[in-house]
C-alpha positions in Angstrom: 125.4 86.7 73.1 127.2 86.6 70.4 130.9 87.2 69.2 132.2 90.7 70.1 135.6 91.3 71.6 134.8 94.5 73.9 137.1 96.1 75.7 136.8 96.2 79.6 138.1 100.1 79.4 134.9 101.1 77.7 132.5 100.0 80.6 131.9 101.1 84.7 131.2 98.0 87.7 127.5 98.3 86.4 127.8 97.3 82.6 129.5 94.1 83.5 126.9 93.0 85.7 124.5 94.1 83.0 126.4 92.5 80.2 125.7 89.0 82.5 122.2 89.2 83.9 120.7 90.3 80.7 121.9 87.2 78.9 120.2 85.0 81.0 117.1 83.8 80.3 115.8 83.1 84.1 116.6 86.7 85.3 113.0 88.5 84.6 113.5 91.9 86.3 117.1 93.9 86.3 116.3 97.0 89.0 119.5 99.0 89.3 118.9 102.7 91.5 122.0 105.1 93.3 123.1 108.1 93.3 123.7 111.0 91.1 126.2 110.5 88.4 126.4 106.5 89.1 126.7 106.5 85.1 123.1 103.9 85.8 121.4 105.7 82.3 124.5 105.1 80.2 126.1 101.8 81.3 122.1 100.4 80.4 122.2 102.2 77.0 125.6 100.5 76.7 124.4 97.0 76.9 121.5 97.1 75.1 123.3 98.5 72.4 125.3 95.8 72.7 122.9 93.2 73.1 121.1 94.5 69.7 123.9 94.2 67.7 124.8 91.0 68.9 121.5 89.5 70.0 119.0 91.3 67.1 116.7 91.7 70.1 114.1 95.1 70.3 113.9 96.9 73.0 111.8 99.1 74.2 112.9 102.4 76.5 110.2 104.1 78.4 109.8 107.4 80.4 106.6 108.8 82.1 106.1 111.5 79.6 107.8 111.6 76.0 108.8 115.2 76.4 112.1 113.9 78.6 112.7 111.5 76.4 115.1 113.5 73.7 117.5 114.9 76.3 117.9 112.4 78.6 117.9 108.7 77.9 118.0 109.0 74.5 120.9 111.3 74.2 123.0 108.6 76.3 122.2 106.1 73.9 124.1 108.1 71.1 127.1 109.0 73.6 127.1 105.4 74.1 127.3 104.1 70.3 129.9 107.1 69.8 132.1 105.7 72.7 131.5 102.2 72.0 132.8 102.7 68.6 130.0 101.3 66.9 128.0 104.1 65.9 127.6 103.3 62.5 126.3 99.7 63.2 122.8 102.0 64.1 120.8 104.2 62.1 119.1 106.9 64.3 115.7 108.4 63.5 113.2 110.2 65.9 112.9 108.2 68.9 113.6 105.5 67.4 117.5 103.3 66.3 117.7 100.7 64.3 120.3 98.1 64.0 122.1 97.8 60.2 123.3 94.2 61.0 120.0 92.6 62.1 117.1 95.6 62.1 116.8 95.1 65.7 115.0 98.2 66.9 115.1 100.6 70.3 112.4 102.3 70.5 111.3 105.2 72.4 108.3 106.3 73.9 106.5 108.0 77.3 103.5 106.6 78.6 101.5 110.0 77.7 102.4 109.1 73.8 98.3 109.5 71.9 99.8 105.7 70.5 99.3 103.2 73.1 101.9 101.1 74.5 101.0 97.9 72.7 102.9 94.8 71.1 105.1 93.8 74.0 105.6 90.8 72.6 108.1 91.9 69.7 110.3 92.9 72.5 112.9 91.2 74.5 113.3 93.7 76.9 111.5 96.8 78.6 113.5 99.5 80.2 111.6 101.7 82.7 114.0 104.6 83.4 113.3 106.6 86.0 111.0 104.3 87.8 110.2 107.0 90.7 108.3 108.6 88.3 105.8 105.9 87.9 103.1 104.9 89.2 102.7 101.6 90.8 100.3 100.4 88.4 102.1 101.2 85.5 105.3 98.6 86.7 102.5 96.0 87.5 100.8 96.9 83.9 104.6 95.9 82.0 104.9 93.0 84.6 101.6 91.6 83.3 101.8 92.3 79.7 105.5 91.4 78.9 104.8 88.2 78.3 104.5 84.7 76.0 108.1 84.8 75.0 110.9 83.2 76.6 113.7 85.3 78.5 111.6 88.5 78.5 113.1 91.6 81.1 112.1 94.5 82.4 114.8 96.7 83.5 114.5 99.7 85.5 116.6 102.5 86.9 116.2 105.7 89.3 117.3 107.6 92.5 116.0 106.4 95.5 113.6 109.1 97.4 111.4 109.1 99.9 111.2 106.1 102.4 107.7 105.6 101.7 107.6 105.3 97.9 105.8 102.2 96.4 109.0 101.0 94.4 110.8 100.3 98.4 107.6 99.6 100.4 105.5 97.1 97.5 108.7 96.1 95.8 111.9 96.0 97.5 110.7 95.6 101.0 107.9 93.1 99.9 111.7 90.3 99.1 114.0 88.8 101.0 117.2 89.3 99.5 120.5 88.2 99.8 124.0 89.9 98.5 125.8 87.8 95.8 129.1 88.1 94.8 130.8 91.0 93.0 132.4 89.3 90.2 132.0 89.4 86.1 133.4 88.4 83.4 133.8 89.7 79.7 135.2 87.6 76.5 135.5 84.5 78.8 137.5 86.5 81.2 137.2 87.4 84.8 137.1 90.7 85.3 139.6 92.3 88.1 137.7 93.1 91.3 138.9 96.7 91.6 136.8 96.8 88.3 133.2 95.6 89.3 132.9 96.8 93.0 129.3 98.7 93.3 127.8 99.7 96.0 125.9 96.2 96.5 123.9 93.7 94.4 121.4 91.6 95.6 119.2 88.4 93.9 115.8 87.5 95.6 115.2 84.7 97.3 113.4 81.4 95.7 109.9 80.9 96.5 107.3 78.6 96.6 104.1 79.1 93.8 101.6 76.8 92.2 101.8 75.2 88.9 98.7 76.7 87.2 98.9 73.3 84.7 99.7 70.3 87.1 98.3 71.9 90.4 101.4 71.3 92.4 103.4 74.0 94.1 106.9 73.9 92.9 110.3 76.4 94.0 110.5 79.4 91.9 113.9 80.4 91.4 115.5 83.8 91.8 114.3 85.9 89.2 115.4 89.5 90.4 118.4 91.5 90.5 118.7 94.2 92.4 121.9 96.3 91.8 122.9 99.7 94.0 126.0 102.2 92.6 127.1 105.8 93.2 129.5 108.1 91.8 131.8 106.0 93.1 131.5 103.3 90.9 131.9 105.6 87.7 135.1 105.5 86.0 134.0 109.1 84.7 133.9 111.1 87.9 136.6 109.5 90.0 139.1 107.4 87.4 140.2 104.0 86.8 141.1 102.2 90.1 144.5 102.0 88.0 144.2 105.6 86.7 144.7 104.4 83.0 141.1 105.2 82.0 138.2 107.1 82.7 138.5 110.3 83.8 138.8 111.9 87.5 136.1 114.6 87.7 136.8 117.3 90.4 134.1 119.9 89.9 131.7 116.9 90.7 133.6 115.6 93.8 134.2 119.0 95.3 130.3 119.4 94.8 129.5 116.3 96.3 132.0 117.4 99.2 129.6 120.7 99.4 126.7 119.0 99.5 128.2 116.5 102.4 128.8 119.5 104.4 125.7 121.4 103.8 122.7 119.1 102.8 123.1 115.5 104.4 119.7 115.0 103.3 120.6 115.6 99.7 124.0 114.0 100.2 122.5 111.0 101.4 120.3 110.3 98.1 122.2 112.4 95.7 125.4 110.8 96.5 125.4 107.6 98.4 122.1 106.5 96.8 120.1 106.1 99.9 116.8 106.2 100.3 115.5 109.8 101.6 113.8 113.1 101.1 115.2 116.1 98.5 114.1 119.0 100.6 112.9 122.5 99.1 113.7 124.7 101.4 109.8 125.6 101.9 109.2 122.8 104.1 107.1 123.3 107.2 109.7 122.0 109.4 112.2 123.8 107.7 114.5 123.1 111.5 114.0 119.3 111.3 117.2 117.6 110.3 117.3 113.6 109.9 120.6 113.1 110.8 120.2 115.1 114.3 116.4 114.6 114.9 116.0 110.6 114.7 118.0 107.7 116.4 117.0 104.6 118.4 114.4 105.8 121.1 113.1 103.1 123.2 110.2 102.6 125.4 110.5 103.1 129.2 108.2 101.4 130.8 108.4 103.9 133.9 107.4 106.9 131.7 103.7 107.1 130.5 102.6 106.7 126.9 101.3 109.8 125.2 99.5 108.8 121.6 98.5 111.4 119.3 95.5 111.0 116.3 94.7 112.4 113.3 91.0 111.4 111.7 91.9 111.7 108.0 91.1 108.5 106.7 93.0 108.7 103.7 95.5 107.9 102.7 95.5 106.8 106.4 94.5 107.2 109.8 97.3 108.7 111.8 98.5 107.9 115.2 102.2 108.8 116.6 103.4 107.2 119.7 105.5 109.5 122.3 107.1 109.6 125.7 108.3 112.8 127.9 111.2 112.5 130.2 111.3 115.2 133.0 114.9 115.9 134.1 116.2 118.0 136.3 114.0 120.8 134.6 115.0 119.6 131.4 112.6 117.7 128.6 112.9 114.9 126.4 110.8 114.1 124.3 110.9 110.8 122.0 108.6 109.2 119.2 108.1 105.4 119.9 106.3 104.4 117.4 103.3 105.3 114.7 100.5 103.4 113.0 98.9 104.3 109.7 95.6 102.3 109.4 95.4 102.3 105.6 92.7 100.3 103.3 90.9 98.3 104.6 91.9 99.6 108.4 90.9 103.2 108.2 87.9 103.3 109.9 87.6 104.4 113.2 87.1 101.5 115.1 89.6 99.1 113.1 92.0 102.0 113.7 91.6 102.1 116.9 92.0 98.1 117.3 95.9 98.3 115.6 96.4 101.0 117.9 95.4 98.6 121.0 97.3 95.9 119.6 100.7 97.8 119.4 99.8 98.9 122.5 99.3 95.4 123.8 102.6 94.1 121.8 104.3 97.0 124.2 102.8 96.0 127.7 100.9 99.1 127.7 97.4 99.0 129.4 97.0 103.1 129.4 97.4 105.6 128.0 97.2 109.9 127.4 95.5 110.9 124.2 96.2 113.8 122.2 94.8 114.9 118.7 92.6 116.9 116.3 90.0 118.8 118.0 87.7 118.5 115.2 87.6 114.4 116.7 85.3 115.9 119.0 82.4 116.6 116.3 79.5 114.0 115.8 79.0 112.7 112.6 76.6 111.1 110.5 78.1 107.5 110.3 77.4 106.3 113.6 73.9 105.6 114.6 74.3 107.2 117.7 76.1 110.0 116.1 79.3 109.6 118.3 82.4 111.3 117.1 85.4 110.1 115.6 86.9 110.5 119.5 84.4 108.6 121.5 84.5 105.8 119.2 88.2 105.6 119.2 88.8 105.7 122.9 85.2 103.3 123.2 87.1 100.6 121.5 90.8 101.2 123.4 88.6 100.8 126.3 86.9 97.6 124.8 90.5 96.2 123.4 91.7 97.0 127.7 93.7 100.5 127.4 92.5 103.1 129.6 92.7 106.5 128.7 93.1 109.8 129.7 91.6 112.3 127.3 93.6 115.5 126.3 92.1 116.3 123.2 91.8 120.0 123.3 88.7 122.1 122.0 90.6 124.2 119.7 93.3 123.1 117.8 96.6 125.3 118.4 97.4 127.9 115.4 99.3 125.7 113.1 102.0 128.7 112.0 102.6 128.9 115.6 102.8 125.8 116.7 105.3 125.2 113.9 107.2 127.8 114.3 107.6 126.7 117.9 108.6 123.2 116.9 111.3 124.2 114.4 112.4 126.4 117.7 112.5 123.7 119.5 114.7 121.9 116.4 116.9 124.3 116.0 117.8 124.4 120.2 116.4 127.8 120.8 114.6 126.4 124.0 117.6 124.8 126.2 116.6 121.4 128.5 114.0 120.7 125.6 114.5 118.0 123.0 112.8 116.1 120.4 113.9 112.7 119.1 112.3 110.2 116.7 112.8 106.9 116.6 114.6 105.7 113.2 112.0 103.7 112.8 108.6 105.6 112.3 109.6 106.2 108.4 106.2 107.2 107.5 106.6 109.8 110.4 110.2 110.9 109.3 109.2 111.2 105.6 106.3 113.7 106.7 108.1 116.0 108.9 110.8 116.0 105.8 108.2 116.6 102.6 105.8 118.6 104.2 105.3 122.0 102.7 105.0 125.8 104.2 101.8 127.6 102.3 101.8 131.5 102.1 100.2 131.9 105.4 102.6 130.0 107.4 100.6 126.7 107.7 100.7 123.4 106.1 100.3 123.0 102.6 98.6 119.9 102.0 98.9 119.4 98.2 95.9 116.5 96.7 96.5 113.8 94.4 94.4 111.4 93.0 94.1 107.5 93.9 93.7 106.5 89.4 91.7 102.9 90.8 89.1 104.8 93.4 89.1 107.9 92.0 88.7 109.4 95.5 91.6 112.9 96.4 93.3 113.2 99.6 96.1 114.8 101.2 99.3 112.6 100.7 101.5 114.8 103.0 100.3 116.1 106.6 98.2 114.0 108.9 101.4 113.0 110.7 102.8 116.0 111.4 99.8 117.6 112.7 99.6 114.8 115.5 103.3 116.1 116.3 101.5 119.4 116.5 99.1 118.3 118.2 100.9 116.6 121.5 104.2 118.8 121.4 101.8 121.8 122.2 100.0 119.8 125.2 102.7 118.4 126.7 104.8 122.1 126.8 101.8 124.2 127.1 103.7 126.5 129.2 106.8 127.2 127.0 104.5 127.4 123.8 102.0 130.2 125.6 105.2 132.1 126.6 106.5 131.7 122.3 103.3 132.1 121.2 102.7 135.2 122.9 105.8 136.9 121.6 105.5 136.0 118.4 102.2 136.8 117.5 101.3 138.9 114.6 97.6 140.1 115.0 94.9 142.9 115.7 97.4 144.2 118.6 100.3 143.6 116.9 102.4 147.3 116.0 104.8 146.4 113.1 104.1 142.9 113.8 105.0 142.6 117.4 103.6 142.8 120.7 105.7 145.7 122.7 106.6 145.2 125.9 107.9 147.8 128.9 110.9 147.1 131.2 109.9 146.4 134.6 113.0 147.3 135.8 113.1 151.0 134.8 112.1 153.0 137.4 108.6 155.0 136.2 106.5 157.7 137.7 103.2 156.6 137.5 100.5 159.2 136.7 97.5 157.1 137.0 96.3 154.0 138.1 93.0 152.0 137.0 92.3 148.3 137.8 89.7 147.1 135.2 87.4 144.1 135.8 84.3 142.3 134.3 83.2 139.7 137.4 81.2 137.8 134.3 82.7 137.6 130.7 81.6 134.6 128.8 81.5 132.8 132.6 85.0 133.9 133.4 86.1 137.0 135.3 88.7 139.5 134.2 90.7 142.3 135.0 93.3 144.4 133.5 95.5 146.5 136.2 97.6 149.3 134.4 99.5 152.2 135.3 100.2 155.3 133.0 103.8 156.0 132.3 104.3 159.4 130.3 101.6 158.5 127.3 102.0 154.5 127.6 100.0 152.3 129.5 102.1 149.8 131.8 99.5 146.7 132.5 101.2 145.4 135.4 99.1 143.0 136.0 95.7 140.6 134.3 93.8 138.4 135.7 91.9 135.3 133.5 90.0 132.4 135.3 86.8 130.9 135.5 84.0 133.0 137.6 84.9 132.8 141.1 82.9 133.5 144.5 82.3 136.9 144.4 84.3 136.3 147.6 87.5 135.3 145.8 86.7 138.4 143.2 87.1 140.7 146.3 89.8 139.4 147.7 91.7 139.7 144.2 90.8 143.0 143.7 91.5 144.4 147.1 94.9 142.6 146.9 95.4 144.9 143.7 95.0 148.2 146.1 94.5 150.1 143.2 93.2 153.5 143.9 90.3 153.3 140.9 88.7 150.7 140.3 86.1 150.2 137.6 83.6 146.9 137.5 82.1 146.6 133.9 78.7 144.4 135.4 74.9 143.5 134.9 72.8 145.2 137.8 72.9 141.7 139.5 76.4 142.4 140.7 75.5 145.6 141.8 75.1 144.7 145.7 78.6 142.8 144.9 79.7 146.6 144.0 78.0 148.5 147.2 79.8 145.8 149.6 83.3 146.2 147.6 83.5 150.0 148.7 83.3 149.1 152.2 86.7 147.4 151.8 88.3 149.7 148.2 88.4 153.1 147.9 87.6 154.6 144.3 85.2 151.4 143.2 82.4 152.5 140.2 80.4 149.9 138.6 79.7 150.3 134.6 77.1 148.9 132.6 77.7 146.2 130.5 78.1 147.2 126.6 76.2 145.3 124.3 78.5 145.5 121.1 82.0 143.9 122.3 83.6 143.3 119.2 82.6 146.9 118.2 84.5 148.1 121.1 87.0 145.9 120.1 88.0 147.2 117.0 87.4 150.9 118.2 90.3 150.6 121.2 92.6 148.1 118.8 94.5 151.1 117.6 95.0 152.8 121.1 96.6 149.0 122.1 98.8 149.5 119.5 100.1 152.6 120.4 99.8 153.0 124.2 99.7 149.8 126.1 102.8 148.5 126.8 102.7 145.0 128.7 105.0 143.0 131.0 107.5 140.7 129.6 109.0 139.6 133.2 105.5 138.2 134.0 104.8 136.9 130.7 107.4 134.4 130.9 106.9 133.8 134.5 103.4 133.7 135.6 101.1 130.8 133.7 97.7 133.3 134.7 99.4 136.5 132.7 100.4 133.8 130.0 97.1 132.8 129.5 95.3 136.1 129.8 97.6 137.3 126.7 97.2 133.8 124.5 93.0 135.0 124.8 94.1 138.2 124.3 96.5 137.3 120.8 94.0 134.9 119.8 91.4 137.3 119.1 89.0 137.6 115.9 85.9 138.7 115.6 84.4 135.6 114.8 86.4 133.0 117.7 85.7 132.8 121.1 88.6 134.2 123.0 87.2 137.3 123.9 87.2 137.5 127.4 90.9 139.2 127.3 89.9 141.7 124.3 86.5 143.1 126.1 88.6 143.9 130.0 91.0 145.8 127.6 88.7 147.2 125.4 86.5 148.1 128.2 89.9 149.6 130.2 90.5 151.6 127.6 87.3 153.4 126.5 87.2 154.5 130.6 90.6 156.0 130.5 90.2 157.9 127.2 86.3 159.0 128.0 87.0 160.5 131.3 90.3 162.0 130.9 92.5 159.3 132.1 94.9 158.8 129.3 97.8 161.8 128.4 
């Protein structure tokens, strides 16, 4: 560069690493992220000020879309000049400064400008700021066309977010990097130490390419910088380390200090300039908390290795890895692992094979599969019409897992079952835990972004791959396999949430009401209800009539028994009417019941159920009351009031609905009910 005494008072840690790497002529890319209020913007609108005045080189600034452009990056590029004192060495026009001493130009522009970006080669340099707002294409696209003149750059700022952005995962992640030291100079001067302390600064590693022209592979030398601040670093929010200059900011401290104590996820990228997830407050696991909910979670080989899969194929397909511990009544639960077969591995059976391997790499040989019930379906790919499950767990078996299917038939309700995870989260359920390993990112950046829609469920939002053309749901697939085998492996505890949380047909003021068992009633009536054969199950609702509520006492839900086993339930229930809702072919059933129960009548079947349904729904509402103390402590009243909740006229948990339906048309129609 050329002759300019600066003063080092005018500049943060950031400019004088700036002020270095963009006067060398090897050093192609400049990427400098952090935190809020790291000064990243204005130290780069500093030095390139500098450099035009003392170079004559053009620049040329871009954002994603030109409307941010006038308050934002370009306002800090008149601050700068003002501060700089050389503010009338520019001429500034609409998106657009020129230099007086050499016509060296900045210009400004957003990729959405009607003018194309075109010409890169009257430019020296190319600043990308706020690179999280590109797409990956677009950094490749100014990697590509800056070129043909020596000691072109590309510079490029932002705030680290999520985990799985393409910036860390194709760009960062994709070097190996090494820190170099923290020292600068300025007019020929080295520059104290307290001055030029960021957060770190790294140089990639050389690496070996071939010589388009002679054929030979040669060492490429370092060509990137990669430079990380935070507030911090900024002589403008906390002083001078010598409190001579800058200026010591403490509205902005004391709101980083609220944000440290309230939002560590925020915190974390806001402040510290880590990578991480700004959260909305609408997210579907609104309970899940990084710095509680993830940690190192190793395999044990003595447990048993649950894996979970969703059948999205894009962007992936999604399998989470997980292990229960049973303790002294208490469970803990911890992610292992996760695989996301992306392009070209998102097909069923090459799925399936990275699932095997991590298996393999594990010493795992078997294994207890959750996931989508929709797996289940045929489809039209496979010749034999398999579905997406039996080819998966056709090739484990191939690859030499074993496994135990628990892939349900019906998916659980996915406002419920969150709303039973975030319980879960936020330590409503004591003995149960969930921890995720600090390494399933893709996993940890789902549960974060995910959205809530109006309903309750997940939102999952569709973008647009620009090469394919094809939409998808980026957010989603992982967090339903969490779903998916947190349900099955507490079944128990979520019936028993489930159950009192519902909102549906039954629901008065959105809840299910309950009666205490242990108030002392006179009971007016007593009615066992049963149906031996209700979509091949048998049922029976047992109440007892309290003032003008019905007390069901007990419920029976199971698969048709022996009409021997039917008896014997129903004399055990000694209830002094009792009503069987039957065809004719369970008549004799009836006649040999009476020899054994007093006050046994047989009724025909109806042939409208749902009808019934919704005629009785209202009577539920208001006069059946049921029993809390068994709901949380017998598994067969649980799962006679999950049927019961799940209700609709168009699923097929109905078995519940029609005894109760059928329970209460008898006790209304003959006089039963106050």
């Amino acid at each position: 560069m050329g002759v300019l005494k600066l003063k080092h008072k005018y500049f943060n840690p950031l400019a004088f690493y700036l002020i270095y790497f963009m006067g060398r002529k090897d050093i192609r890319r400049i990427l400098f992220y952090g935190g809020s209020s790291s000064g990243k913007s204005y130290g780069c609108a500093q030095i390139i000020l500098v450099c035009a005045l003392l170079e004559g080189s053009n620049t040329l600034v871009l954002r994603k879309t030109g409307a941010t452009i006038d308050d934002s990056i370009y306002k800090a590029f008149k601050v700068a000049a003002e501060q700089l004192g050389i503010r009338d060495q520019f001429i500034f026009s609409q998106r657009k400064i020129r230099c007086r001493r050499n016509e060296a130009e900045i210009i400004f522009k957003g990729l959405d400008d009607s003018e194309k970006i075109k010409g890169l080669e009257n430019f020296r340099r190319v600043l990308m700021d706020e690179l999280s707002e590109f797409e990956k294409d677009d950094y490749e696209q100014m990697n590509l066309r800056l070129r043909g003149v020596e000691g072109q750059q590309i510079l490029a700022t932002w705030n680290p977010i999520k985990e799985t952005h393409w910036i860390k995962r194709d760009e960062i992640d994709t070097e190996e990097w090494h820190d170099i030291p923290m020292v600068a100079y300025m007019n020929g001067m080295k520059v104290p130490g307290a001055l030029t302390k960021v957060k770190s600064i790294k140089m990639n590693a050389a690496k070996m390419i071939l010589n388009a022209r002679t054929g030979e592979m040669e060492e490429h030398a370092p060509d990137t910088v990669l430079i990380q601040s935070t507030y911090l670093n900024n002589f403008w929010v906390v002083g001078s380390p010598d409190g001579k200059y800058g200026y010591y900011d403490r509205q902005c401290i004391a709101n980083f200090e609220r944000i440290r104590l309230h939002d560590p996820d925020k915190y974390r990228v806001y402040a510290l300039g880590e990578w991480g997830v700004i959260r909305t407050g609408s997210e579907f696991f609104s309970s899940f908390n990084s710095a509680i909910h993830t940690g190192k979670v190793e395999y044990d080989p003595a447990l048993p290795v649950h894996i979970s899969v969703d059948s999205n194929v894009l962007p992936y397909i999604s399998c989470t890895y997980w292990q229960i511990a049973l303790e002294g009544g208490e469970s803990h639960i911890g992610q292992i692992g996760e695989t996301c077969a992306g392009s070209p591995n998102n097909t069923v059976r090459k799925a399936a094979k990275l699932v095997a391997k991590r298996l393999h790499e594990m010493g795992v040989d078997k294994v207890i599969l959750h996931g989508d019930a929709s797996t289940r379906a045929a489809n039209n790919i496979d010749d034999e019409k398999r579905s997406f499950l039996d080819l998966f767990i056709d090739t484990l078996h191939k690859e030499g897992i074993e496994v135990e299917d628990k892939v349900g038939n019906k998916n659980p309700s996915v406002p419920m079952s969150g709303e039973f995870i975030n319980a879960i989260f936020d330590k409503i359920f004591p003995g149960i835990d969930i921890l995720i390993d600090e390494k399933c990112k893709v996993s940890i950046e789902d549960y974060m972004s995910v959205q809530k829609d109006v309903n309750g469920g997940i939102l999952k939002t569709r973008i647009k791959n620009k090469v394919t053309m094809q939409t998808y749901e980026e957010h989603g697939h992982i967090s339903d396999t969490l779903r998916y085998v947190i349900v099955d492996m507490l079944r128990d505890d979520f019936l028993l949430f489930s159950n009192r949380r519902k909102r549906n047909l039954y629901a008065k003021d959105g809840t299910i009401h309950f009666y205490n068992p242990d108030t002392k009633c006179d009971y007016a009536r007593e009615v066992a209800y049963a149906m031996p054969n209700i979509n091949g199950k048998f049922a029976m609702v047992h109440g007892k009539l309290c003032g003008d509520k019905w007390h069901i006492v007990d419920v029976v839900l199971k698969e048709t028994s022996s009409t021997d086993e039917i008896k014997e339930i129903l004399v055990g229930t000694s209830s002094p009417q009792t009503i069987i809702e039957c065809a004719p072919a369970y008549f004799r059933f009836v006649k040999e019941l009476r020899k054994e129960l007093t006050g046994v009548r047989a009724m025909n079947e109806v042939p409208d159920l749902d009808r019934r349904i919704a005629a009785t729904s209202d009577y539920v509402r208001n006069h059946i009351l049921f029993n809390e103390t068994m709901l949380n402590e017998s598994v067969e009243y649980s799962t006679f009031m999950s049927n019961l909740l799940d209700y609709n006229k168009d699923s097929d948990s109905k078995e519940a609905s029609a005894v109760l339906s059928g329970f209460i048309q008898f006790v209304v129609k003959f006089g039963f009910s106050a």
